[in-house]
Structures are given as C-alpha cells and as structure tokens.
C-alpha positions as CSV (number, residue, x, y, z in Angstrom):
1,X,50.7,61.2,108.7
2,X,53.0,57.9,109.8
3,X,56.2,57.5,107.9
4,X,57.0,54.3,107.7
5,X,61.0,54.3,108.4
6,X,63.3,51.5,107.8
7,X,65.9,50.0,109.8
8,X,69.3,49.1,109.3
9,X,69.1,45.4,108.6
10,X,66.0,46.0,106.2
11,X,68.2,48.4,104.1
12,X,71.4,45.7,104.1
13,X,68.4,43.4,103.0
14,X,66.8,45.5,99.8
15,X,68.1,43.9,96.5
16,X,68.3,45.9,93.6
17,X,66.0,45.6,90.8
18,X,66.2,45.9,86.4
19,X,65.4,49.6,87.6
20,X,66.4,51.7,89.9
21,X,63.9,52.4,92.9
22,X,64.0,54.1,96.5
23,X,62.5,53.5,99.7
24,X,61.7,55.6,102.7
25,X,63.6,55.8,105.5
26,X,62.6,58.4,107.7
27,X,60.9,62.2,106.6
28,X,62.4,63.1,103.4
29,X,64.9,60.7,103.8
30,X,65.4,58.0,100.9
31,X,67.6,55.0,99.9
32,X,68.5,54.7,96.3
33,X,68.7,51.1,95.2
34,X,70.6,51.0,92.2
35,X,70.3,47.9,89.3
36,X,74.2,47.5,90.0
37,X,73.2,46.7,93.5
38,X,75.2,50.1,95.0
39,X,72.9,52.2,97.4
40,X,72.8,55.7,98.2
41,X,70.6,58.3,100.4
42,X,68.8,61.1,99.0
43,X,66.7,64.0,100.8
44,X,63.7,65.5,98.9
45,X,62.9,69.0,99.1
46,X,59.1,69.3,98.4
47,X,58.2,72.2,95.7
48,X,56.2,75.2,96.6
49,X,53.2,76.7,94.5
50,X,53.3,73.8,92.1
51,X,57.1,73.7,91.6
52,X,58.6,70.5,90.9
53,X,60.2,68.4,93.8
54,X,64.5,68.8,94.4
55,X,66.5,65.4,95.0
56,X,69.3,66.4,97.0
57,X,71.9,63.8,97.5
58,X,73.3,63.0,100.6
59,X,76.2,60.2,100.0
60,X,76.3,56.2,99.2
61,X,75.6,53.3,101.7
62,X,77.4,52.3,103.9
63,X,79.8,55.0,104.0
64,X,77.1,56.8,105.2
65,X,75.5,55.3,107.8
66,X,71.7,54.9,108.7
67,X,72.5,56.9,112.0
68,X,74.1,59.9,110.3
69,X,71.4,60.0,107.6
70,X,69.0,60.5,109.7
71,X,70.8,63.3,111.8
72,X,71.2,64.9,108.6
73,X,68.0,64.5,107.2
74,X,66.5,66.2,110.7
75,X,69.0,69.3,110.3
76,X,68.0,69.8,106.8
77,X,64.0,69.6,108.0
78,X,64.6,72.2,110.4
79,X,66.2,74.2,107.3
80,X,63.3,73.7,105.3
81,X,60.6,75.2,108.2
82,X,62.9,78.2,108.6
83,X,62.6,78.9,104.8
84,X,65.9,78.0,103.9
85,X,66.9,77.9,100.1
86,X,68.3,75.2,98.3
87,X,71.6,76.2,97.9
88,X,71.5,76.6,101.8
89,X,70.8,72.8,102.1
90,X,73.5,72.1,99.9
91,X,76.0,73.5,102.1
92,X,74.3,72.0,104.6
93,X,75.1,68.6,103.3
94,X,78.8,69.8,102.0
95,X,80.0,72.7,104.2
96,X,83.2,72.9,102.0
97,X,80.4,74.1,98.9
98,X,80.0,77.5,100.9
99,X,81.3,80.3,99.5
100,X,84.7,81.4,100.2
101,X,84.9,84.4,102.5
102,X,87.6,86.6,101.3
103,X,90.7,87.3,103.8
104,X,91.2,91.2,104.6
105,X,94.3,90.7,102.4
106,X,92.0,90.4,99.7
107,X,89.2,92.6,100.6
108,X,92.1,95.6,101.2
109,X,93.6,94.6,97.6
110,X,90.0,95.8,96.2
111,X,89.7,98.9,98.2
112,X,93.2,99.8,97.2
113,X,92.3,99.6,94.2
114,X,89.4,102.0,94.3
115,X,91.0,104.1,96.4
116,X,94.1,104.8,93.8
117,X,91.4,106.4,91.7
118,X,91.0,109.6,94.2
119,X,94.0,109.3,96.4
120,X,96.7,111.7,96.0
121,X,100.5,109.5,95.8
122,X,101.3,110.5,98.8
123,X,98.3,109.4,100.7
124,X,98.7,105.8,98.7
125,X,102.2,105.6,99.6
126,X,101.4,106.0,103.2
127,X,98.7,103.3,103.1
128,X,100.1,100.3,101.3
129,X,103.0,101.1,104.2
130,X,101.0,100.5,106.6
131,X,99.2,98.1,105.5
132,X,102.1,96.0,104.8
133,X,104.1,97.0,108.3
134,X,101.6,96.5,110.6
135,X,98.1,96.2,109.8
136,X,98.3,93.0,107.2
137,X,100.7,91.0,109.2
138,X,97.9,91.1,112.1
139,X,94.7,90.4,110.1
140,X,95.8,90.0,106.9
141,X,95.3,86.1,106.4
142,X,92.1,85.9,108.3
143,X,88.5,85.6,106.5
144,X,87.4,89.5,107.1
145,X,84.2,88.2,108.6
146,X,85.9,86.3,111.5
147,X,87.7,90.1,112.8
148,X,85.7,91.3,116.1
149,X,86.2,94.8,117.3
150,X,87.7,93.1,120.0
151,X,90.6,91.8,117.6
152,X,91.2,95.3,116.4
153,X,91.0,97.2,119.9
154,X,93.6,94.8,120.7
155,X,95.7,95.5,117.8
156,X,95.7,99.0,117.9
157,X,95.9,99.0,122.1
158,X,99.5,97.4,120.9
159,X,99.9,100.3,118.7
160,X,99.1,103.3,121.5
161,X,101.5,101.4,124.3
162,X,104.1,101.9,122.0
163,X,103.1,105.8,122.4
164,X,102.0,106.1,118.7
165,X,99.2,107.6,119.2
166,X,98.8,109.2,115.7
167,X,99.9,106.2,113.9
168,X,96.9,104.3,116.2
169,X,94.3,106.4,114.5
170,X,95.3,106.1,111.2
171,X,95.5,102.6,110.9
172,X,92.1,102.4,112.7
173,X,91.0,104.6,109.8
174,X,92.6,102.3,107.1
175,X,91.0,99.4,108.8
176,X,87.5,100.8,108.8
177,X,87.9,101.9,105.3
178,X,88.5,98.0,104.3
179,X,85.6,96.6,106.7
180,X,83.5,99.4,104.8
181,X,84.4,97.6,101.4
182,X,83.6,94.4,102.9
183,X,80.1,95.5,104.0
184,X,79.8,96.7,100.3
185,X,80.5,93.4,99.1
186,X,78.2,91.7,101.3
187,X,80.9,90.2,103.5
188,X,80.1,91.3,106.6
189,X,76.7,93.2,107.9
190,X,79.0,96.5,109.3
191,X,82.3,98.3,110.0
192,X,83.5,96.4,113.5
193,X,85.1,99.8,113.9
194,X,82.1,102.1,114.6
195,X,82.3,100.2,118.2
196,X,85.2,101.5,118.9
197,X,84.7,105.6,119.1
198,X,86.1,106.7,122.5
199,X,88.1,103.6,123.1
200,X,91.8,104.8,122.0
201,X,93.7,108.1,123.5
202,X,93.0,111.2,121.7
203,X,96.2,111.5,119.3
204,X,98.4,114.4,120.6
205,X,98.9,116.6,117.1
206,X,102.3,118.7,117.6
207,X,102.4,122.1,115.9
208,X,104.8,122.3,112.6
209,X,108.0,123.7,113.8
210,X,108.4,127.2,113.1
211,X,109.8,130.5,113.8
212,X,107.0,132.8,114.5
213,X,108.2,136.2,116.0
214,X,109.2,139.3,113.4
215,X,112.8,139.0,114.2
216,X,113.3,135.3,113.6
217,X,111.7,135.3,110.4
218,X,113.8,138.4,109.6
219,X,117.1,136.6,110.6
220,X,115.5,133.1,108.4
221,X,115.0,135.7,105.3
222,X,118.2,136.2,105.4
223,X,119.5,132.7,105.6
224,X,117.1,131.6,103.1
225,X,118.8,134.6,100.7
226,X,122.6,132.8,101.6
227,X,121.5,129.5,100.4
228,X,123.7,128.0,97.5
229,X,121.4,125.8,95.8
230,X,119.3,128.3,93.7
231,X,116.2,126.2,93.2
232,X,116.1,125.1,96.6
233,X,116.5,129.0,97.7
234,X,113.9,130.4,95.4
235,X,112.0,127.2,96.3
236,X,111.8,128.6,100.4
237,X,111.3,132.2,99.2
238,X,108.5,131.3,97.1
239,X,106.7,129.0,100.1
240,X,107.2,132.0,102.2
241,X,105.3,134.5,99.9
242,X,102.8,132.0,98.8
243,X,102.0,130.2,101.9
244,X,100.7,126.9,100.7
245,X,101.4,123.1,101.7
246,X,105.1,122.1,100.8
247,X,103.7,119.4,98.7
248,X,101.6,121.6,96.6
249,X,104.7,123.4,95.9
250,X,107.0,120.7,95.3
251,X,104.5,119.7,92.7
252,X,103.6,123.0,90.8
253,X,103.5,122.6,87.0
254,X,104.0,125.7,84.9
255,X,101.1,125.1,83.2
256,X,99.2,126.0,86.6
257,X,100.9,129.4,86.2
258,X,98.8,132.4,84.6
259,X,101.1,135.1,84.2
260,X,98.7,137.0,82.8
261,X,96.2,137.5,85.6
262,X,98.8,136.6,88.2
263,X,97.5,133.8,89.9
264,X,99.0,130.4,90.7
265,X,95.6,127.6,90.1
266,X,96.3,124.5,92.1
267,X,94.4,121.9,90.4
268,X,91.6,119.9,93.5
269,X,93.8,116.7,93.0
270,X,96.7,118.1,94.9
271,X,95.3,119.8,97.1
272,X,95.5,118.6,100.9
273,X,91.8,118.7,101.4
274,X,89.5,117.6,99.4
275,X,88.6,120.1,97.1
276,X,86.7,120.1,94.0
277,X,87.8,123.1,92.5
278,X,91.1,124.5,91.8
279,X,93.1,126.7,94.3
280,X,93.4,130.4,93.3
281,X,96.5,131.5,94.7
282,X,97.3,135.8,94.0
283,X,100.6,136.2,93.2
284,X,102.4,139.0,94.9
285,X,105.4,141.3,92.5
286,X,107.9,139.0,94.5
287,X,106.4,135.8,93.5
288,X,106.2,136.5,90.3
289,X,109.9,137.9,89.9
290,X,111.1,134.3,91.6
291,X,108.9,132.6,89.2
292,X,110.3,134.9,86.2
293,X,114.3,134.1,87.5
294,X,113.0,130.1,87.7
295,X,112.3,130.5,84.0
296,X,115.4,132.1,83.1
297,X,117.3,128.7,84.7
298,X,114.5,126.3,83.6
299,X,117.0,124.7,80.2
300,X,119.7,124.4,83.0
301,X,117.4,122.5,84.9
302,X,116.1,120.1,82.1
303,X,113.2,121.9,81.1
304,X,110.9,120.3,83.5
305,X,107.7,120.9,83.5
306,X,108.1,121.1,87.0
307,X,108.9,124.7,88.7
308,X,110.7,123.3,91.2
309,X,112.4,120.0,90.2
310,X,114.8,117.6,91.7
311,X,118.2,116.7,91.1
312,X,119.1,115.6,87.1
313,X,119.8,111.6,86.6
314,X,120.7,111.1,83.3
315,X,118.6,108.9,81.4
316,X,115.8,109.1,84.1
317,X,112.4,111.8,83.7
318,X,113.0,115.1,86.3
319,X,110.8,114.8,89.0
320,X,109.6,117.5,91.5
321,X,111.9,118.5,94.5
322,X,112.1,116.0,97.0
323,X,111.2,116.8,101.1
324,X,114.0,115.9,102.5
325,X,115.9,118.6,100.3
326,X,114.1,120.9,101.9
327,X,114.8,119.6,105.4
328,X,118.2,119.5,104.5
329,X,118.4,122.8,103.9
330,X,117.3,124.1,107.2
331,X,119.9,122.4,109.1
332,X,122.8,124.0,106.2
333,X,121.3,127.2,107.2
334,X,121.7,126.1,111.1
335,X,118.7,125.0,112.5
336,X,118.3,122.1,114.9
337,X,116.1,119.4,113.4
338,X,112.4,120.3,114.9
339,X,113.5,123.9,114.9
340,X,112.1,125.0,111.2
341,X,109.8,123.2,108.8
342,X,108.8,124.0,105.4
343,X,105.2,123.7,106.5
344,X,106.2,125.8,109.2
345,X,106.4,128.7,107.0
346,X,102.7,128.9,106.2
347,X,102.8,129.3,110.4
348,X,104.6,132.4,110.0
349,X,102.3,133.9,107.4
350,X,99.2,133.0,109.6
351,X,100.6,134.1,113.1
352,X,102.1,137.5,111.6
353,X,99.4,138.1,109.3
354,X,96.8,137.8,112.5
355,X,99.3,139.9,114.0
356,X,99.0,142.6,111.6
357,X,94.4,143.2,111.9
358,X,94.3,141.3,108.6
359,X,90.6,139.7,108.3
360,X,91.0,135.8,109.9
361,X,88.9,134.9,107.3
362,X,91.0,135.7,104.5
363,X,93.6,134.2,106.0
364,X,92.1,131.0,106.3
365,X,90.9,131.1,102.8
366,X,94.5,132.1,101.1
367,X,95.6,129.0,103.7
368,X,92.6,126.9,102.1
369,X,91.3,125.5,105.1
370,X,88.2,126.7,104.2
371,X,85.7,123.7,104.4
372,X,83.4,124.1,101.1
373,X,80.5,122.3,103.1
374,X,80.2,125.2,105.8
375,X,79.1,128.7,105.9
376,X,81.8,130.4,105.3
377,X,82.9,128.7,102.2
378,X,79.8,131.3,100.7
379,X,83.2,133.5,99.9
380,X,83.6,132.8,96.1
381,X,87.1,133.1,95.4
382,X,86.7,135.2,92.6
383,X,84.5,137.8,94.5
384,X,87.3,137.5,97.1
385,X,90.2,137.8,94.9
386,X,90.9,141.9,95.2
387,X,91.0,141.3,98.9
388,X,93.1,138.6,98.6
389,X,95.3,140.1,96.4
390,X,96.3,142.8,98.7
391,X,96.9,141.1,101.4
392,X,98.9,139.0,99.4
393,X,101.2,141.8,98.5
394,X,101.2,143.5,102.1
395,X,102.4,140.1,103.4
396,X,105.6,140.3,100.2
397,X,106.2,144.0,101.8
398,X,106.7,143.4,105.1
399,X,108.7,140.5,104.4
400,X,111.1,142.5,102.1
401,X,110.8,145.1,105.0
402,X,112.5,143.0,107.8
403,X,116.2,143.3,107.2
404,X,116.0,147.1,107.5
405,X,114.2,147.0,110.7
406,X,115.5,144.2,112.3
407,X,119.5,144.5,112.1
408,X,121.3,140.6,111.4
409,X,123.2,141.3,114.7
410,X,119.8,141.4,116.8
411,X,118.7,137.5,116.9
412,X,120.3,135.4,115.8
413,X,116.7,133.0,114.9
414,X,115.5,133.2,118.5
C-alpha cells in the first residue's frame, strides 16, 4: 500500500474548512485542520478484532514540526508491532504521563509500616535508626528502581572499611527487606541484594561477656546479694535462676506468672526468635520466693504491672527496667565494662549446666533456641516439662551451694 505523505509547504498551504477535516501525512500520521484555521497532528491507533480506532494526539502545528512528527509517528509504529498498549503510546508521546516510581524513602515508609505489625519495639527502634543514620541518607531520595547491586555493594563496602562488620549485614538485611516490598508492589522485577551473597566479610559475632568458671559465679552471687537497689538485685538473681534473654525479663508482666503450676509463660511476641507459641519457663523454689518478695514491694513500686519496673516519674505510666540499669550495676558491683553482661548470665547457666552431664537438649530448649521447624523441636514442652523442671531446680541448688564451697576470699571474680 502507498501512503501518500505530505510535505511541509503543502501543510502551511491547507485552509481550513466550515468543518474540521485531516489529511495524511505519513503512516498513521495526520494533520487536523481546524474551521478556526489552527492545525494539529494526530496518530491513529488501528482497532483489533473489530474494536473501534484510537486518536492519539500528538501536539499543534507549527510548534510541532513536520520533522518531529514524523520521528514520532515512526517510534510509536514500532510500539504498535511490538504489541504495545495504549497507555504505552501515551507515554510515549508525554514521558512526564508515566507513572511515578516511588523513592526507597517511600517504599521503606510502607514496609515499616507492615513490619510494625510483627516486629518487637526493640527490633523497630533499631531499624528506623538505621534507616535514618545511614541507609536513607544514601538511597533514600532515589526512585527504588534506579538502585543497582552495585550502588549498594558500594554502600555497604563504606560500611565494612569502617570495621563494622555487623552493622554491614544488618543494613544489607533492612535493604533487601525494602527491595522485597518493592518487587511486591511491582516496582522493580527482584531484590538487587540476592547478587550480593559472598560479597561482604563474614561478621565477627563476639561472645556476651561472662563469668563462666564455679568460683567466679560464686564470688558474682555474692555481689549480686550486696546490691542496694532491691529490684535491680532481685532483678540479677531472678535472670540467673531463670536463664532467659534480659529483654524478656525486663518485660515480664505478672499476668504471665502462674503461681499455681509454677511456670513463667512468655507470650511468642517477646520472645527473641520467632515463636508462635508461648515460652514455658519452670520455676525453681528460688524463683518463686524472689517473685513472692517482688510482690510484697510491688505498692512501693507503683503497682506496675510490670515485675521488674523502672524508676517512678510522677505523672508519667511505670515502664519496665531499663538496660543500662542493669549495666550499671555491674560496674557498682566492680566489673570492667565487657567483663559481665546480663545476657551473659544465661552463659553461665549453659556452660555450668553442660558441665554438670545435664541432657544438651534440655538445655537448649529451657534457653529456647530450639528452632520449631527442625527435628528436635518434636520435644513438646509439656511432655518435657518434669525434666525440665528438675533441672531447673538442680541449677537453683548449686547456685545456693556456691558460697559454702567456694570461700569469698578464694577469687575475687577471676
């Protein structure tokens, strides 16, 4: 088929007419000739299986010159035989009608959001941190789509020269849990991240500081026992018998306390692995007799529902013991800072209680490190719980057995 096209002069030359009417002027292309005499070009998208024809339009005359028409018009055929869509052309013709690709600012806004519904305070607190510090002031105002792995090795390569290795990781895994979000909302086809296993240093975990051998923890009973602060004492003795993450502790409710079948249920939500299920921690005659002593002082504390709360501010709600009162009372007592840790003291239950024969297992399980995905996790914690239970108890005996056999004049903590 010959198109007949038009040239320049011959469209300066067309005079409008009582109605409006358009000529060819190359494949698909068109000039409008309107009544008032004004001209513009148009671009006709031909229907498929009996659909009506689409005018697209592509700007007035002159403003739009013959020339530029035409490239147009070409780009927008080669569209067409590719299969391209309508609303493809259009951007075609107006780039600035594409839709917006969202910044990782706003794409990290949205996973926040979700991820405030599971996350544990702690865990958010740490994120919008770094998020803020360090990851949005790198990528933050850029469209998420534009961010290579390259951009981020770089980025994180900053990170691990700086010998924060740890931190490295775990804004890589902040990072990759936003470019996840973004391949959910279509923004990008995958994480950039998954390209980048094996490229940073392995991060270097140090061990919790802790006293592990018999004697220390004898000579740490007994500083734990001098303590003034009475909530913050009972605090460290309970974490000693009990053995769970200082956070859980921190956090315990009495409501999670069943005096009745001695047991401490940690509810799955503050737990520091993903549980779905509550913790059953047995409670030991020593536990329970700080837990009893707690209640005794719990109006002089502001009857929290808190076992262990913080410092009273009038006119402000009691929260939960803070960390850094615990750290603080290790160096009263005379430690070095890096010398004892409150998680450090679920180190001394495991190390000693390996020490002693007692199953590994059960250990690991009063610990909960169990993962409830492997084999292992087939112990059910109420089929479990006799064992448990002892071993709980043996652990409260030995401790109150230490002063007698190690004398205060023997270590001094070493």
């Amino acid at each position: 088929m010959i198109i007949k096209t038009l040239n320049d002069m011959q469209i300066r030359n067309l005079k409008p007419a009582e109605r409006q009417f358009r000529k060819c002027a190359d494949r698909n292309l068109y000039i409008e000739v309107f009544a008032s005499g004004s001209k513009a070009w148009s671009y006709r998208v031909r229907g498929r299986s009996g659909e009506k024809d689409t005018v697209l339009s592509l700007g007035r005359y002159p403003a739009v010159t013959l020339e530029q028409a035409r490239a147009l018009s070409k780009e927008l055929n080669l569209a067409v035989e590719r299969g391209a869509a309508v609303n493809e052309l259009k951007i075609i013709i107006d780039p600035a009608k594409a839709p917006k690709v969202p910044t990782f600012e706003d794409v990290s806004r949205l996973w926040y959001a979700q991820k405030q519904l599971t996350a544990r305070e702690n865990t958010l607190i740490n994120v919008r941190s770094r998020l803020a510090l360090h990851i949005n002031p790198a990528f933050g105002s850029r469209p998420v789509n534009e961010i290579t792995a390259s951009d981020i090795l770089a980025f994180l390569s900053q990170i691990q020269a700086m010998g924060k290795l740890d931190l490295a990781h775990r804004l890589k895994d902040i990072i990759s849990g936003v470019m996840r979000h973004a391949v959910f909302m279509d923004c990008i086809l995958f994480d950039p991240c998954i390209n980048l296993k094996g490229k940073l240093q392995a991060a270097r975990h140090k061990p919790f500081a802790s006293i592990l051998n018999p004697a220390g923890v004898a000579d740490l009973v007994r500083r734990i026992d001098a303590y003034d602060s009475i909530v913050t004492r009972l605090c460290l003795k309970f974490s000693l018998l009990v053995f769970q993450r200082p956070s859980e502790i921190r956090f315990a409710e009495w409501q999670e306390i069943d005096f009745v079948s001695e047991v401490w249920n940690i509810p799955p939500e503050r737990q520091g692995n993903k549980r779905s299920r509550p913790h059953v921690v047995p409670l030991a005659r020593q536990a329970l007799a700080i837990l009893s002593e707690l209640e005794s002082y719990r109006a002089v504390t502001g009857n929290s529902d808190y076992i262990f709360p913080g410092r009273r501010i009038a006119g402000k709600p009691v929260k939960p013991m803070t960390k850094n009162a615990l750290c603080k009372a290790f160096q009263v007592m005379g430690y070095e800072p890096g010398r004892m840790t409150a998680h450090g003291l679920r180190s001394i239950a495991s190390t000693n209680l390996n020490a002693m024969g007692v199953n590994p297992e059960l250990i690991e399980l009063q610990l909960s490190h169990m993962d409830e995905n492997t084999v292992r996790a087939r112990y059910n914690f109420a089929d479990k719980m006799p064992e448990r239970r002892e071993m709980m108890q043996v652990w409260a005996d030995w401790l109150d057995a230490l002063d007698e056999k190690y004398s205060a004049d023997s270590t001094n903590g070493k």
